[in-house]
C-alpha positions as CSV (number, residue, x, y, z in Angstrom):
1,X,65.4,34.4,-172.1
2,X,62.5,35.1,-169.9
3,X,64.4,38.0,-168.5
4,X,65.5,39.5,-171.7
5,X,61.7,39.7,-173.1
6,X,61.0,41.3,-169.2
7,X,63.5,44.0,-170.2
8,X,62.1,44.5,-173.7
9,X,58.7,44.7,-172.3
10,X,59.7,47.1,-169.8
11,X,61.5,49.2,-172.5
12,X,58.4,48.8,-174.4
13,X,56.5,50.0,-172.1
14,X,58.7,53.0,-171.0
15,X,59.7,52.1,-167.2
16,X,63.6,52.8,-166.7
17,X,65.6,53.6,-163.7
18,X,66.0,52.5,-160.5
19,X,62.5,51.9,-160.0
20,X,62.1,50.0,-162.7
21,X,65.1,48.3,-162.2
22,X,63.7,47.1,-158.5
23,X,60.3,46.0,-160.1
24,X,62.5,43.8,-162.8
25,X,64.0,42.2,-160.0
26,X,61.5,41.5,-158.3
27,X,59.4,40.3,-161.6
28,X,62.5,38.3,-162.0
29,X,62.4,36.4,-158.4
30,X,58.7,35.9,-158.7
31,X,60.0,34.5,-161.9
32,X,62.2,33.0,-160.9
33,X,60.4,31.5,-157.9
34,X,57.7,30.4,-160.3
35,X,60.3,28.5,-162.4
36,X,61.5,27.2,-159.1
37,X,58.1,25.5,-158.1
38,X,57.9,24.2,-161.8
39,X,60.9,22.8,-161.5
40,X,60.3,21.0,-158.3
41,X,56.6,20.5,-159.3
42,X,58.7,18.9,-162.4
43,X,60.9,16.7,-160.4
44,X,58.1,15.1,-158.2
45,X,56.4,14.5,-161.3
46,X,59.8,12.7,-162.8
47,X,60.1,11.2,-159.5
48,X,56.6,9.9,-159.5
49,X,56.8,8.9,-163.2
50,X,59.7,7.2,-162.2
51,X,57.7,5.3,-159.5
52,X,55.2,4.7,-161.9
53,X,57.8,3.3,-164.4
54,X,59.0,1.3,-161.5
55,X,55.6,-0.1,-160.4
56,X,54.7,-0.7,-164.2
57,X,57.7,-2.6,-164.0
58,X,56.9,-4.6,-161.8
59,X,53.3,-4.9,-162.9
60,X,54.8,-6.1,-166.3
61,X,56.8,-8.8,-164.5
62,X,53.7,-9.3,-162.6
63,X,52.0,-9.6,-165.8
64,X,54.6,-11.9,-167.8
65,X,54.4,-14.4,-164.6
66,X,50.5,-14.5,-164.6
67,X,50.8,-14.9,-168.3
68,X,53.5,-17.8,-167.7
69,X,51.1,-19.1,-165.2
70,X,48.2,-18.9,-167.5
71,X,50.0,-20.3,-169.8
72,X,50.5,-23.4,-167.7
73,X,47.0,-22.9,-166.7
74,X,45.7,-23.4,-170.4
75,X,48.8,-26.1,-170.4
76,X,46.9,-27.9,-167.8
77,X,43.9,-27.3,-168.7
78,X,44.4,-28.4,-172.2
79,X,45.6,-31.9,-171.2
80,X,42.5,-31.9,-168.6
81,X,40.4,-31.1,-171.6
82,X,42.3,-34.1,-173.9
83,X,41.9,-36.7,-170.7
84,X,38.3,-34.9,-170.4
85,X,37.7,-35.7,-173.6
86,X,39.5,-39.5,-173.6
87,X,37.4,-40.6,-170.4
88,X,34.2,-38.7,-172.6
89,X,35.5,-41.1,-175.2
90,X,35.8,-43.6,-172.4
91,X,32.7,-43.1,-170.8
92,X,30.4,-43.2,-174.3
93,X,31.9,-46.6,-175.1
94,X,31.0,-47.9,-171.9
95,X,27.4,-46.5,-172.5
96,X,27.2,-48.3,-175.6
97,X,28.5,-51.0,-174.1
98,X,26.3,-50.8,-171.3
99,X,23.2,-50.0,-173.9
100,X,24.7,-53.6,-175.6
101,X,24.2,-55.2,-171.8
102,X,21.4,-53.7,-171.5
103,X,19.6,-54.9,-174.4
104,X,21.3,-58.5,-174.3
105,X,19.8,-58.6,-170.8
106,X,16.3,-57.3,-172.1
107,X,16.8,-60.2,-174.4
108,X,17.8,-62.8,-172.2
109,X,14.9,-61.9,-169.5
110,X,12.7,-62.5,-172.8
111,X,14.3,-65.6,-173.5
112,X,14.4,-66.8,-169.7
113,X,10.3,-65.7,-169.9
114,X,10.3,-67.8,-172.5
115,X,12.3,-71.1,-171.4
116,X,10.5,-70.7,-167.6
117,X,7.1,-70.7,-170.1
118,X,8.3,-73.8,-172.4
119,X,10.1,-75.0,-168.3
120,X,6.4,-75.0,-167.0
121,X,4.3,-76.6,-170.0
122,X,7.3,-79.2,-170.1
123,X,6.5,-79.7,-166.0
124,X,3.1,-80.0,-166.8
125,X,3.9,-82.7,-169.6
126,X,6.3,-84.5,-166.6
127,X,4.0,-84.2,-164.6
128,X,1.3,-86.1,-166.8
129,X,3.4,-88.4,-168.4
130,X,4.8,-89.1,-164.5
131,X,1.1,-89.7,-163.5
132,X,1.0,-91.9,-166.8
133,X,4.1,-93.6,-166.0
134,X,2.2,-94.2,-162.6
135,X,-0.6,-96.0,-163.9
136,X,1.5,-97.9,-166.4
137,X,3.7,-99.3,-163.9
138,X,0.9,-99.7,-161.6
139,X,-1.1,-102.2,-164.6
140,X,1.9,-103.5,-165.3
141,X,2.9,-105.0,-161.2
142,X,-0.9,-105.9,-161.3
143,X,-0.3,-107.9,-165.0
144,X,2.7,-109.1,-163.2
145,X,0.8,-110.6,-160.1
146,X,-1.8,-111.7,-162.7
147,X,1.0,-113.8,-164.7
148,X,2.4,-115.0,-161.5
149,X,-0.6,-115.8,-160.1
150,X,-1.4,-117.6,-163.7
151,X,2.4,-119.1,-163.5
152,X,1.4,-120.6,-159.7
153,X,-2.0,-122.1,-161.0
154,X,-0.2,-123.7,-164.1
155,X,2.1,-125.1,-161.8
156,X,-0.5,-127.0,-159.3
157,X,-2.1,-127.9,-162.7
158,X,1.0,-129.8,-163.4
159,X,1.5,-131.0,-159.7
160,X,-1.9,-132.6,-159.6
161,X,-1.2,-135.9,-160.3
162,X,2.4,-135.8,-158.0
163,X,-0.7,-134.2,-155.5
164,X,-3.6,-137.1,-155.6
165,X,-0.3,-139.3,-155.1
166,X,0.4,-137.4,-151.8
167,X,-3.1,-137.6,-150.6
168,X,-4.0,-141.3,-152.0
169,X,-1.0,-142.6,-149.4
170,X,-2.8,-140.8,-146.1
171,X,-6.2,-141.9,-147.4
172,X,-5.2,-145.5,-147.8
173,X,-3.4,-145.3,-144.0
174,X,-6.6,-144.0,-142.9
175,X,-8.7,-146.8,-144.4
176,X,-6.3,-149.2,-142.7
177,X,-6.3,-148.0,-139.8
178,X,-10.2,-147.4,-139.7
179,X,-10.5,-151.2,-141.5
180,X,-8.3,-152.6,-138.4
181,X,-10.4,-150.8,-135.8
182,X,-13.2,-152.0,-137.0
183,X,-11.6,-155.5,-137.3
184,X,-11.0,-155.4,-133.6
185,X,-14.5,-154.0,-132.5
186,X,-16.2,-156.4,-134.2
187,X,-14.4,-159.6,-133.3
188,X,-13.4,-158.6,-130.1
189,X,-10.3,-159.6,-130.4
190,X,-8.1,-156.3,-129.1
191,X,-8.7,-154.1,-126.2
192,X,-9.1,-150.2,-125.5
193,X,-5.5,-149.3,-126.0
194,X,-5.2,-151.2,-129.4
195,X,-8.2,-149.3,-130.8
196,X,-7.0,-145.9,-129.3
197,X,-3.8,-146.7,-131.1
198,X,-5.6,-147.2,-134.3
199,X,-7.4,-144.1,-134.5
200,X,-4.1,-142.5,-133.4
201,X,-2.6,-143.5,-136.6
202,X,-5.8,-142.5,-138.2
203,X,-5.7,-139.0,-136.9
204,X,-1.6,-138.4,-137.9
205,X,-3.2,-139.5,-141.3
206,X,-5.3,-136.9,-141.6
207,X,-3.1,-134.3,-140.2
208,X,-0.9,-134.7,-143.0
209,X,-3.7,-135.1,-145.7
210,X,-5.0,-131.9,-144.3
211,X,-1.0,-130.5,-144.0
212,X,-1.1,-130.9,-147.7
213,X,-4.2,-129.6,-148.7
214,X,-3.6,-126.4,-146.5
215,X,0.2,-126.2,-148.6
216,X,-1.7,-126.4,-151.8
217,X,-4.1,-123.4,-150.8
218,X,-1.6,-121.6,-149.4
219,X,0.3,-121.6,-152.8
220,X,-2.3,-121.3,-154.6
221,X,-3.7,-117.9,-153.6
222,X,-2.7,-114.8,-154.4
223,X,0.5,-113.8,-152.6
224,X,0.7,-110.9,-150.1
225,X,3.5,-108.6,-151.0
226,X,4.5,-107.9,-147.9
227,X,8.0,-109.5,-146.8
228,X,9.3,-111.3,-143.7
229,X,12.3,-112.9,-142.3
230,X,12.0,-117.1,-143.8
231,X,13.9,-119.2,-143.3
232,X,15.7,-120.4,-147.1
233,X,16.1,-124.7,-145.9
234,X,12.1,-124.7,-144.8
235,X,11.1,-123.1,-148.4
236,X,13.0,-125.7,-150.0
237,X,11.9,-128.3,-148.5
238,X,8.0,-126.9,-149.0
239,X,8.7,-126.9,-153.1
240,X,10.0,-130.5,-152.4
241,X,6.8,-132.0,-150.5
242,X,5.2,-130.8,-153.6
243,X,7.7,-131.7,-156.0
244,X,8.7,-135.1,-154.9
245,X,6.1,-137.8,-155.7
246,X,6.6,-136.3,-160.0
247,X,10.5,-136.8,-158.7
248,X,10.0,-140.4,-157.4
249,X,7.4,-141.3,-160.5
250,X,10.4,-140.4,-162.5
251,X,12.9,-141.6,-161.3
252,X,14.8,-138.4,-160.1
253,X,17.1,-138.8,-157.2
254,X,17.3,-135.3,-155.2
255,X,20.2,-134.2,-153.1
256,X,19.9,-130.9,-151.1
257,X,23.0,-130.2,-149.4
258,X,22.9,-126.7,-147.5
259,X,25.3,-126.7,-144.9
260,X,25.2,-126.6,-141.3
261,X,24.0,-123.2,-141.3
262,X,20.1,-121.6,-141.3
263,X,20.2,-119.0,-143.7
264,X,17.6,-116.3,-143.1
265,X,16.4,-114.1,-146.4
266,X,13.7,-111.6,-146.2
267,X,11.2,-112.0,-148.7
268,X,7.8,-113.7,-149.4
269,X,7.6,-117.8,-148.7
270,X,5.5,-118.2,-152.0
271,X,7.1,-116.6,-154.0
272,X,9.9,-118.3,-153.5
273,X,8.5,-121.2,-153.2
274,X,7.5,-120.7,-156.8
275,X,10.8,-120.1,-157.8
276,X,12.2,-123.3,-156.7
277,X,9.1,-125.2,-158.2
278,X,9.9,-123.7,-161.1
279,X,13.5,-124.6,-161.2
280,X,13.0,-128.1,-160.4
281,X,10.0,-128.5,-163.0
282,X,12.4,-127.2,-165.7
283,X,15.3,-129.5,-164.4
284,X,12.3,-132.4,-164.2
285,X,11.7,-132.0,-168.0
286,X,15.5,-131.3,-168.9
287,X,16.0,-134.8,-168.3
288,X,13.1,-136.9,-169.5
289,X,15.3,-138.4,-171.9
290,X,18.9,-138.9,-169.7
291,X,19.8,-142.0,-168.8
292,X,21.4,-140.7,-165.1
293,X,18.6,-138.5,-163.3
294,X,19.7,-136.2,-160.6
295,X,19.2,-133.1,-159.2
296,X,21.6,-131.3,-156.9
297,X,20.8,-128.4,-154.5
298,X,23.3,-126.6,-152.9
299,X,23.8,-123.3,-150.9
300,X,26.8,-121.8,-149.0
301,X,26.6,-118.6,-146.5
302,X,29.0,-115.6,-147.5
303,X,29.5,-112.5,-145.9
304,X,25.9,-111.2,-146.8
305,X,24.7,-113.1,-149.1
306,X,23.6,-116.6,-149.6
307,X,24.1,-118.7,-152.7
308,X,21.6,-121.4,-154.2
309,X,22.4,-123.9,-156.9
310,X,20.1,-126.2,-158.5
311,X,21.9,-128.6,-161.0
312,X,21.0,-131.4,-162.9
313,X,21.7,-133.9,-165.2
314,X,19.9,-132.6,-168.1
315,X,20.8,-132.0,-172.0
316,X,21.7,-128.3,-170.7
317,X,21.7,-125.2,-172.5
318,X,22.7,-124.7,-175.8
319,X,25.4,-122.3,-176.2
320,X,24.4,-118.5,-177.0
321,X,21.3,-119.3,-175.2
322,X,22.5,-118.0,-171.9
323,X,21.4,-114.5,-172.4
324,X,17.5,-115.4,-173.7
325,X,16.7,-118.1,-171.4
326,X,15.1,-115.9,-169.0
327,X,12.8,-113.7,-171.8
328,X,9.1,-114.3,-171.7
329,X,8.1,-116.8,-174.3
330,X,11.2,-118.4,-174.6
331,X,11.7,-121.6,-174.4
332,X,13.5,-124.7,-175.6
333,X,11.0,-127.3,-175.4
334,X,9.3,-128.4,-177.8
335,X,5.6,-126.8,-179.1
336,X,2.5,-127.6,-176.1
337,X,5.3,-128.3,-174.1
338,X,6.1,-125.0,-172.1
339,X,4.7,-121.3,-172.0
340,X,8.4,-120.0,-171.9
341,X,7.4,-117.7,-168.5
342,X,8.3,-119.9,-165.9
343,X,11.7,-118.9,-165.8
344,X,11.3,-115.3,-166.5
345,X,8.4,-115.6,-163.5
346,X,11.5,-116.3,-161.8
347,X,13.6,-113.8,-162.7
348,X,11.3,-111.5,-162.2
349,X,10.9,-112.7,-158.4
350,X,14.3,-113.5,-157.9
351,X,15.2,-109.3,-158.9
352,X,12.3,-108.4,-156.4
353,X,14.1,-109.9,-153.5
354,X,17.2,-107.8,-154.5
355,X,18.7,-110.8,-155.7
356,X,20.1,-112.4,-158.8
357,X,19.9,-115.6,-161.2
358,X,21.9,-116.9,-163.8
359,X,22.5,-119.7,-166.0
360,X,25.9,-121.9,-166.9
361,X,26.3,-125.4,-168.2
362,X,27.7,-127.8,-166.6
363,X,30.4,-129.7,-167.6
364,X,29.8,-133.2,-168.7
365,X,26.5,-131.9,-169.9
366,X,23.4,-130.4,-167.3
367,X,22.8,-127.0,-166.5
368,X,23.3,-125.0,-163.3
369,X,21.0,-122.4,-161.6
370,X,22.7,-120.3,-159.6
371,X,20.6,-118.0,-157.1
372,X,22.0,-114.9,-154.9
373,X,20.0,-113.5,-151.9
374,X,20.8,-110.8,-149.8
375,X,21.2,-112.1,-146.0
376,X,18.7,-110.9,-143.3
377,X,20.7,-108.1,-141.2
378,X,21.3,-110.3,-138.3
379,X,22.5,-113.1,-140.6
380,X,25.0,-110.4,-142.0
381,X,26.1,-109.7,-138.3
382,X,27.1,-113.8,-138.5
383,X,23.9,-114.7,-135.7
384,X,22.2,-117.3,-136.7
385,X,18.5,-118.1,-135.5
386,X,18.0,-121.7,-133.8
């Protein structure tokens, strides 16, 4: 087509022969040349379209797997954002719970402020009412060694007639024995060895006038309260020197039957002492009115403790009266005959030296004392002293 409008334009234009044959040709190679490069120009251009198609191709599959793996992405990232979201969830509930702690804790450290507050005024009370308690208790073991010390003198106020009994027999010995010295002196009658003899007997006299008036002073003061190892057989037989003239006057037969043993107690002599005067005082007046008067005292050794029972032949306890007998102001006999503290002066003593006292009637009538004491150590290792 391109050549036939060359030919028309040459014909147009008037060119025609050989010459203008040759020039067509040759318009018609550079024509044709030009087409040529077009063509080829044409081709590379399909061929790099082609390679363009081709990497676009593979930039869309490129594409569709970044878009697959964006989709997982925002898959991923959308469950991260839900489990975000549940642990935000998570998270704010333990902040509230934690603000709940928090503020419970604020509120117990108030309340512990508080109680450690009330805890020290409350110390402070203790403290006082410790101090009070102090005092108290203090008045109370010095009202005790008052009533004690009352109990004892009521006691050598009853033992003074048993007492000028004691004494009357020395002095009358002593006048004897002085009136026989004499005697002899003044007839002339003895010799050196008989008056020697005499005054002999005068002096043993006197030692046991002033044996008795030394026991009476001794029990009579104040005791110490400080304890010592004693021996239990010795303090009965002190209460008995006492005790045995108002016995005899009455007619009481004693028998004191503590086995072969020595039983050693730690405690205080006049206190104890008083303890056993006051026993056999009460089993003294038990039986003004019996018509058999006797008083037993016994004692065995156990493994560390020794036992004590005075028993007599007395009316005995009336029954339900077990219990009370050892109260302060108690007592059975009749009115301006007792004070009712004797025994619970002995109770009181008795749980001082750790031990214990009690009370049963005896059958056939009477009443038994029975008294516990803890052994010495060495007396609980089974050695006895000489």
């Amino acid at each position: 087509m391109a050549m036939q409008e060359s030919a028309t334009e040459d014909c147009r234009l008037g060119l025609s022969g050989p010459g203008a044959v040759a020039t067509t040709e040759s318009r018609l190679r550079a024509e044709v040349e030009i087409l040529d490069r077009r063509l080829r120009k044409g081709d590379q251009q399909r061929r790099a379209m082609l390679h363009i198609m081709g990497d676009l191709n593979e930039s869309n599959k490129r594409l569709t797997n970044h878009r697959k793996a964006m989709l997982h992405i925002l898959a991923d990232y959308e469950q991260d954002r839900r489990r975000m979201a549940r642990q935000t969830e998570r998270l704010d509930n333990s902040r509230r719970a934690l603000l709940h702690i928090l503020q419970g804790s604020h509120k117990d450290n108030l309340r512990l402020e508080a109680s450690r507050k009330a805890m020290i005024h409350i110390m402070g009370d203790l403290r006082e009412t410790t101090a009070e308690m102090q005092r108290r208790e203090q008045e109370l073991r010095d009202k005790q060694e008052q009533l004690v010390q009352a109990g004892k003198l009521a006691t050598l106020g009853e033992l003074t007639t048993g007492v000028a009994h004691e004494l009357n027999n020395p002095l009358n010995n002593i006048g004897l024995f002085v009136g026989n010295a004499i005697d002899v002196l003044e007839l002339g009658a003895g010799n050196r060895e008989q008056i020697v003899g005499e005054l002999r007997h005068v002096m043993q006299q006197v030692h046991k006038a002033t044996e008795i008036i030394s026991h009476l002073r001794t029990f009579g003061r104040a005791a110490p309260v400080s304890h010592e190892p004693i021996s239990l057989r010795r303090v009965i037989d002190q209460a008995l020197s006492l005790m045995r003239e108002q016995l005899r006057l009455r007619e009481i037969e004693v028998t004191v039957d503590l086995g072969p043993e020595e039983p050693m107690v730690v405690g205080n002599p006049i206190q104890l002492e008083q303890v056993f005067i006051n026993l056999l005082t009460n089993a003294r007046d038990a039986m003004a009115d019996s018509l058999r008067k006797e008083i037993s005292i016994s004692g065995s050794v156990g493994a560390a403790v020794v036992d004590v029972a005075f028993a007599d032949t007395g009316h005995g306890i009336p029954p339900g009266l077990e219990r009370r007998i050892f109260d302060p102001f108690f007592t059975t006999k009749e009115v301006g005959k007792g004070t009712g503290l004797g025994l619970s002066i002995t109770y009181g003593i008795v749980k001082e030296h750790g031990g214990t006292i009690s009370v049963v009637s005896r059958p056939g009538g009477g009443a038994a004392f029975l008294i516990r004491l803890p052994l010495t150590p060495a007396e609980t290792e089974g050695s006895y002293p000489p």
